[in-house]
C-alpha positions as MATLAB code, in Angstrom:
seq = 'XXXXXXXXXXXXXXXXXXXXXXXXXXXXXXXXXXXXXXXXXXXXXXXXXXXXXXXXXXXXXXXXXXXXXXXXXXXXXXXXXXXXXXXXXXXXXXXXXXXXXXXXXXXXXXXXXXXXXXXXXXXXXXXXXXXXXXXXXXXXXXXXXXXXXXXXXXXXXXXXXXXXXXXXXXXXXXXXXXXXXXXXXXXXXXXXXXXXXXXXXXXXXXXXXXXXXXXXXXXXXXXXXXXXXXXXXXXXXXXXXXXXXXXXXXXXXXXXXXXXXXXXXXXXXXXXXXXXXXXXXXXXXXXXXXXXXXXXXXXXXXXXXXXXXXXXXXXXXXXXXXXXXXXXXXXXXXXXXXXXXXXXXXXXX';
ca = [
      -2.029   17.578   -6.611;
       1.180   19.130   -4.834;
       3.113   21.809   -6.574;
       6.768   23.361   -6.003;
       9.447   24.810   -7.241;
       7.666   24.699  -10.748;
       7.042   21.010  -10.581;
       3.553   19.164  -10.153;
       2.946   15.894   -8.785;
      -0.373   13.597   -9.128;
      -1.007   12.194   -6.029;
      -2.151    8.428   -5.967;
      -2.824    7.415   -2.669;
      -2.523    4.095   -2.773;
      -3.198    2.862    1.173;
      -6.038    4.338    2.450;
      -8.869    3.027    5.052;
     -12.334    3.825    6.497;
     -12.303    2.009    9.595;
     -14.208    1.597   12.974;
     -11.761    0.249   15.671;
     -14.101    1.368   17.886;
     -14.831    0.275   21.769;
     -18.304   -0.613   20.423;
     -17.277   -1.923   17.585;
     -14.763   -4.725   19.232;
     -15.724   -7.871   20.039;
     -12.805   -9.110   22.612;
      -9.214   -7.945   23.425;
      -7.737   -8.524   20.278;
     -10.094   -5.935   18.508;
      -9.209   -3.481   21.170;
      -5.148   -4.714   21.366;
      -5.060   -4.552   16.977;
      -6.262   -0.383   16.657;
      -4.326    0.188   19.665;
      -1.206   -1.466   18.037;
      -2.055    0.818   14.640;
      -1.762    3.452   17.445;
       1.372    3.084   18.550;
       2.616    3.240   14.778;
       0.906    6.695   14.439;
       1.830    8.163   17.710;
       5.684    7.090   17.919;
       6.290    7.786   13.629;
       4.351   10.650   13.149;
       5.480   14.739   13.738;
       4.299   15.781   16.956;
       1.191   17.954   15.017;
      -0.360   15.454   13.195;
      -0.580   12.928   15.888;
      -4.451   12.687   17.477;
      -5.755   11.150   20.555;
      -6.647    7.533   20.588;
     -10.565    7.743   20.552;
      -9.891   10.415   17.704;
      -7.658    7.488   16.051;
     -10.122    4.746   16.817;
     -12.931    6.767   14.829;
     -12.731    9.041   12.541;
     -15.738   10.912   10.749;
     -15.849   10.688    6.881;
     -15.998   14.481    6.941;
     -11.994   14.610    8.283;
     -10.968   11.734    6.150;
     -12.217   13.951    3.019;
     -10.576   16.805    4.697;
      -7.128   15.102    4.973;
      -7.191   13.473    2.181;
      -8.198   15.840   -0.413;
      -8.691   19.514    0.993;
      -5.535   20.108    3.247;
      -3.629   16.865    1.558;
      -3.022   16.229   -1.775;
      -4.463   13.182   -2.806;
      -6.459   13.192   -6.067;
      -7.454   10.185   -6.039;
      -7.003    7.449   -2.599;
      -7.521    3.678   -2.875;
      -9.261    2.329   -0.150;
      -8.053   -1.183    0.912;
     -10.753   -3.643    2.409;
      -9.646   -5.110    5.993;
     -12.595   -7.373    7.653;
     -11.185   -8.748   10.961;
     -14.518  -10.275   11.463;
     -13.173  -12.166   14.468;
     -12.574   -9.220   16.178;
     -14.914   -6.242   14.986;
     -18.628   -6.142   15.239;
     -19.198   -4.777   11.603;
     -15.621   -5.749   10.245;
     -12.529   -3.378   10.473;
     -13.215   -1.800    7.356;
     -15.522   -3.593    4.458;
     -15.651   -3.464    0.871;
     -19.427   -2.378    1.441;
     -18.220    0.351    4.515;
     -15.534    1.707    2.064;
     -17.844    1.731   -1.402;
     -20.752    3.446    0.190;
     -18.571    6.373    1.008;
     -16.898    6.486   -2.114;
     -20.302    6.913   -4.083;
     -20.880    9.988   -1.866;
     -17.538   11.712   -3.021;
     -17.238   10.290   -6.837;
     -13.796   10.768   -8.203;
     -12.236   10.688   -5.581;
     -11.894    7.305   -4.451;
     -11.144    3.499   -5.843;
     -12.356    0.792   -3.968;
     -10.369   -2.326   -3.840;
     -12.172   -5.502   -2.234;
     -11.049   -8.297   -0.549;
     -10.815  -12.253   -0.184;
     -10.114  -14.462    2.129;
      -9.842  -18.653    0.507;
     -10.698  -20.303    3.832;
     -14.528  -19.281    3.082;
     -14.576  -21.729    0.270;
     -17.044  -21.705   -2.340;
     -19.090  -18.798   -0.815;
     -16.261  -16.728   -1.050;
     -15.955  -16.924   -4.694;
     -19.346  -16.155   -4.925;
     -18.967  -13.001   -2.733;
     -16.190  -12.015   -4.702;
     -18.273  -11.618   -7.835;
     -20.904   -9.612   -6.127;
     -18.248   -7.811   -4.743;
     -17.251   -6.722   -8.366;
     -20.625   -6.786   -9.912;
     -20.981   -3.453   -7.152;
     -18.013   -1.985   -7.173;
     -16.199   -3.087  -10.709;
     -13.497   -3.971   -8.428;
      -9.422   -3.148  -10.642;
      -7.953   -4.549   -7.419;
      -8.306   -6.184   -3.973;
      -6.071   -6.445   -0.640;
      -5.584   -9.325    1.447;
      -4.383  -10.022    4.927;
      -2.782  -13.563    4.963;
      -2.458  -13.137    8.702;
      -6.309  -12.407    9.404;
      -7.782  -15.099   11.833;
     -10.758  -16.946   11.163;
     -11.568  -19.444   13.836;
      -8.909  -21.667   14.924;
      -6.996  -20.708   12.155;
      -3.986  -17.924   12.150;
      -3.284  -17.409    8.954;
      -3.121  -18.696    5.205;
      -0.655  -18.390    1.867;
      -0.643  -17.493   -1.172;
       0.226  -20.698   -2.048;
      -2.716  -22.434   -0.735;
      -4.679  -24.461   -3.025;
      -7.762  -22.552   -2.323;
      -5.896  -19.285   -2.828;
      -5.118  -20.534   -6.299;
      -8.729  -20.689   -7.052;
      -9.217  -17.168   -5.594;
      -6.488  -16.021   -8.033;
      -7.740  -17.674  -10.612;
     -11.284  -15.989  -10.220;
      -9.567  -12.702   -9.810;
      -7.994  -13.066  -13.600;
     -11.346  -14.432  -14.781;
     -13.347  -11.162  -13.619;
     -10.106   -8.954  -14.678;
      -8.813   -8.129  -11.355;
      -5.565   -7.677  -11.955;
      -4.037   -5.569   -8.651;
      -3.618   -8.261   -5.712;
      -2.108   -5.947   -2.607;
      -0.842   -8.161   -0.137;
      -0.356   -7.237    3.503;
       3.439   -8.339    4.118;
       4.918   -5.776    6.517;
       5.727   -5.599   10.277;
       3.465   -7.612   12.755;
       0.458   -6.228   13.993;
      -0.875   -7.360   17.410;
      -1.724  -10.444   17.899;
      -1.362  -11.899   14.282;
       1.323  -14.210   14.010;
       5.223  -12.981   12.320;
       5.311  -15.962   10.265;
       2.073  -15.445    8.309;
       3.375  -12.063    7.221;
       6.162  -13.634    5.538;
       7.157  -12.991    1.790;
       7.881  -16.140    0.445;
       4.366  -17.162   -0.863;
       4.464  -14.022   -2.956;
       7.309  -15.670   -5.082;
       5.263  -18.800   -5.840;
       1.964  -16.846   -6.744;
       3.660  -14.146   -8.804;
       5.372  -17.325  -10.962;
       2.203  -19.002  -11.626;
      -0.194  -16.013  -12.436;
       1.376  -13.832  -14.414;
      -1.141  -11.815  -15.284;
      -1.792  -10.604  -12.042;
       0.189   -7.361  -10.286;
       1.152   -8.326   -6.697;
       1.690   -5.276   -4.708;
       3.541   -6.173   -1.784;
       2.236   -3.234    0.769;
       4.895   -2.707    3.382;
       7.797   -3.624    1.262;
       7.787   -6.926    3.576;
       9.561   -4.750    5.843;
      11.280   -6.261    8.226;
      12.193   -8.551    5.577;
      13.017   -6.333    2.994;
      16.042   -7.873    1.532;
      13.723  -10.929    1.292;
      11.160   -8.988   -1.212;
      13.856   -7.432   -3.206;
      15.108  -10.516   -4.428;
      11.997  -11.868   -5.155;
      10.843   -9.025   -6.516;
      14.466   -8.636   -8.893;
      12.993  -11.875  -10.546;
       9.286  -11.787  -10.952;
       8.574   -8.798  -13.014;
       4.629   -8.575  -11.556;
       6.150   -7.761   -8.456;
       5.359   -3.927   -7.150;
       6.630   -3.143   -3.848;
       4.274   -0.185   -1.431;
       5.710    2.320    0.251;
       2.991    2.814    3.186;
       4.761    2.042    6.712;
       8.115    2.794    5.179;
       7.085    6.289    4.511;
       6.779    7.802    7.709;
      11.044    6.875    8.492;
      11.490    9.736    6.002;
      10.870   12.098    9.520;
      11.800    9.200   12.408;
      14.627    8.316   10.790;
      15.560    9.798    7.240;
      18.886    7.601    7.009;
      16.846    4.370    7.366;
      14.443    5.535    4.747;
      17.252    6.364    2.045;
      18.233    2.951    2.967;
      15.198    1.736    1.821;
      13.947    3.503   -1.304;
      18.224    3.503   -2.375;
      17.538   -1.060   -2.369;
      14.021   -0.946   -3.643;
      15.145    1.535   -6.674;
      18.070   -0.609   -7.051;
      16.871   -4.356   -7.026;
      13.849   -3.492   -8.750;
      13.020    0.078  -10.988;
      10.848    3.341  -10.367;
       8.071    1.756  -12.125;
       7.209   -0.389   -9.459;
       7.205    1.205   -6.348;
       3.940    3.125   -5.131;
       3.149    5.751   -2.752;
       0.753    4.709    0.266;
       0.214    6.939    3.412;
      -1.710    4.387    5.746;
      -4.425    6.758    6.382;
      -5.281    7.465    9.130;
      -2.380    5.702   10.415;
      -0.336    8.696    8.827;
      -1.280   11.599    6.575;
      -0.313   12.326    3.394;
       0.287   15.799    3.559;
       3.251   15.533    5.249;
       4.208   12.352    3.905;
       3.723   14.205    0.076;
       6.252   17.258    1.464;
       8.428   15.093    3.039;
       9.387   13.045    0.039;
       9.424   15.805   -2.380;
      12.025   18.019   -0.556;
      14.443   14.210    0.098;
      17.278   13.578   -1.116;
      19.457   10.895   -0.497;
      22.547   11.262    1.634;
      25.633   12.198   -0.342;
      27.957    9.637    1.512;
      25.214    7.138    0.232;
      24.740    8.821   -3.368;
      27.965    6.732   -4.641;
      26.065    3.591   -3.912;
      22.500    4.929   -4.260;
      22.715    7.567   -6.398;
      20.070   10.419   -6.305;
      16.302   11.062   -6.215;
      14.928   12.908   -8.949;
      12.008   14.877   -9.751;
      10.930   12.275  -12.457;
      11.465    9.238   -9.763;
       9.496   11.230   -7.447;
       6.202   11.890   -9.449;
       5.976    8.220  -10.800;
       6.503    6.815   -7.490;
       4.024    9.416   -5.980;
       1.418    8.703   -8.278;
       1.719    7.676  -12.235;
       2.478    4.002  -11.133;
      -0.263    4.133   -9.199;
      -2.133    5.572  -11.828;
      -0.599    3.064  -14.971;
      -1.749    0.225  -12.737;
      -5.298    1.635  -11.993;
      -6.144    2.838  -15.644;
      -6.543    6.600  -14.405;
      -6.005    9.440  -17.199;
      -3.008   11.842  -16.189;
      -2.946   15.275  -17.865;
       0.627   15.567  -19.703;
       1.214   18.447  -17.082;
       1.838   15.695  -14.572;
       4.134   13.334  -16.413;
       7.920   12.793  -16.524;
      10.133   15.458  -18.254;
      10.660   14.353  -22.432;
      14.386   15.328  -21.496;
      16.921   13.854  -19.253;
      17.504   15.823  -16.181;
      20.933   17.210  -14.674;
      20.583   16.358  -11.125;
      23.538   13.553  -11.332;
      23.131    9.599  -11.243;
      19.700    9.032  -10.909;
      19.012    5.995   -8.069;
      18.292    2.735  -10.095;
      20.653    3.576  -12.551;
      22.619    0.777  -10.791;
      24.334   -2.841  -12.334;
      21.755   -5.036  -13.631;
      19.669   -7.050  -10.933;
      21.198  -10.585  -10.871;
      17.826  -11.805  -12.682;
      18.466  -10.220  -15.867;
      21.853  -10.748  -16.677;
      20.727  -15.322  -15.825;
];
């Protein structure tokens, strides 16, 4: 919870990992080239003080990921995002099973998302529903760029990935996060790209596709597919941290997201440990988008701010906000809120 200026916010951290990149845990140079890449991201985005060393970065104890999370941050509750990289880590990046052991040691705290992958076939499926048997998996995250033998990559178009989806609505997991953001050493650009989220959000309408990263650098790409499918949600992790790089890029962003789609549908994410979100939290509290970009934009306001930091979040994960949290009953005075733009194309068809 973050407090100020007699407002509360209910933080839903909604991009969060346990992983082990490692020496010992790689098994060749992509292992050690993929945390080092994640590296570069946190060194080059991050304020000079919250920016570690690189064996720090490549291993972090549980004890500091509690302690940034929840005891100097202001997460109250962090959902921790499976990444297996099989091909490349020892004991996977971060697991299902790494991330649910450590949530059962600090109950409350956490959610813990799983993961699939449609290239391992029948197995797979079968993993999946032990996976959720365990962990009564609400959600799952997956990396259509992951390798897995000679293969680089998959969509969520695939045939196979239908089947996956398909399983998902049968066991009621209803929050797909989809890695479709900026390239990460070595994977491939193309498999990151946003178009397969259009087809899959058309034919499974039941399911939520949060698109982490925004699709960034594609992000005119997402927002119209997003404008059109309504079970599109659009996270903020790696565009977050541009709020203290480069503030005028990140009003650029949230100003299109809020405008193409609505404040109901975009979701706070800090990448932990990439960045932390007590910085990230302050940083987007005290924003405010330029004024010579209000007249297109219009303005943040405290209301857009709390459901994007955490009661979307918290609407798509079933969690119980106390009314002190929620959005003012009243309209506020603090001009033109952003989104209160023209229709999106889409709804005026």
């Amino acid at each position: 919870m973050y407090s100020k200026d007699g407002q509360s916010y209910y933080i839903v951290d909604g991009h969060t990992h346990f992983w082990d990149g490692s020496p010992a845990n790689q098994i060749n140079r992509y292992g050690e080239g993929f945390i080092k890449c994640f590296y570069d991201y946190h060194s080059n985005l991050s304020p000079e003080e919250y920016r570690w060393s690189l064996e720090e970065f490549e291993r972090y104890p549980e004890e500091r990921m509690i302690h940034d999370l929840f005891e100097v941050g202001y997460d109250d509750v962090a959902i921790l995002q499976s990444t297996y990289l099989t091909d490349w880590y020892v004991n996977g990046f971060n697991t299902t099973e790494q991330n649910g052991e450590m949530a059962e040691r600090h109950p409350g705290r956490f959610i813990v998302n799983g993961r699939f992958d449609p290239r391992d076939g029948e197995a797979g499926l079968e993993k999946l529903e032990r996976l959720h048997e365990r962990w009564h998996l609400k959600g799952v995250k997956v990396y259509t760029a992951e390798w897995k033998g000679d293969s680089k990559g998959w969509k969520l178009s695939d045939p196979w990935a239908y089947r996956y989806l398909e399983k998902c609505l049968e066991l009621g997991i209803r929050n797909i996060h989809v890695h479709k953001g900026p390239t990460v050493y070595p994977m491939n650009r193309d498999a990151f790209d946003v178009a397969d989220v259009d087809d899959a959000a058309t034919a499974f309408p039941g399911l939520r596709f949060i698109v982490e990263h925004v699709g960034l650098p594609r992000l005119e790409d997402f927002c119209w597919i997003a404008t059109q499918e309504p079970n599109v949600y659009g996270g903020l992790a790696v565009a977050m941290p541009f709020i203290h790089s480069r503030p005028r890029y990140f009003a650029q962003i949230i100003g299109e997201l809020l405008y193409w789609l609505d404040e109901n549908r975009i979701l706070f994410g800090s990448d932990y440990a990439i960045w932390q979100p007590k910085w990230l939290v302050e940083k987007f509290v005290d924003f405010q988008i330029p004024e010579d970009l209000q007249g297109e934009y219009g303005v943040l306001t405290t209301d857009v701010k709390k459901k994007i930091l955490g009661l979307n979040a918290a609407a798509l994960y079933d969690l119980d906000v106390k009314p002190e949290f929620q959005v003012s009953a009243a309209p506020q005075d603090s001009g033109p809120a952003v989104g209160a733009a023209p229709e999106p194309l889409a709804s005026s068809a």
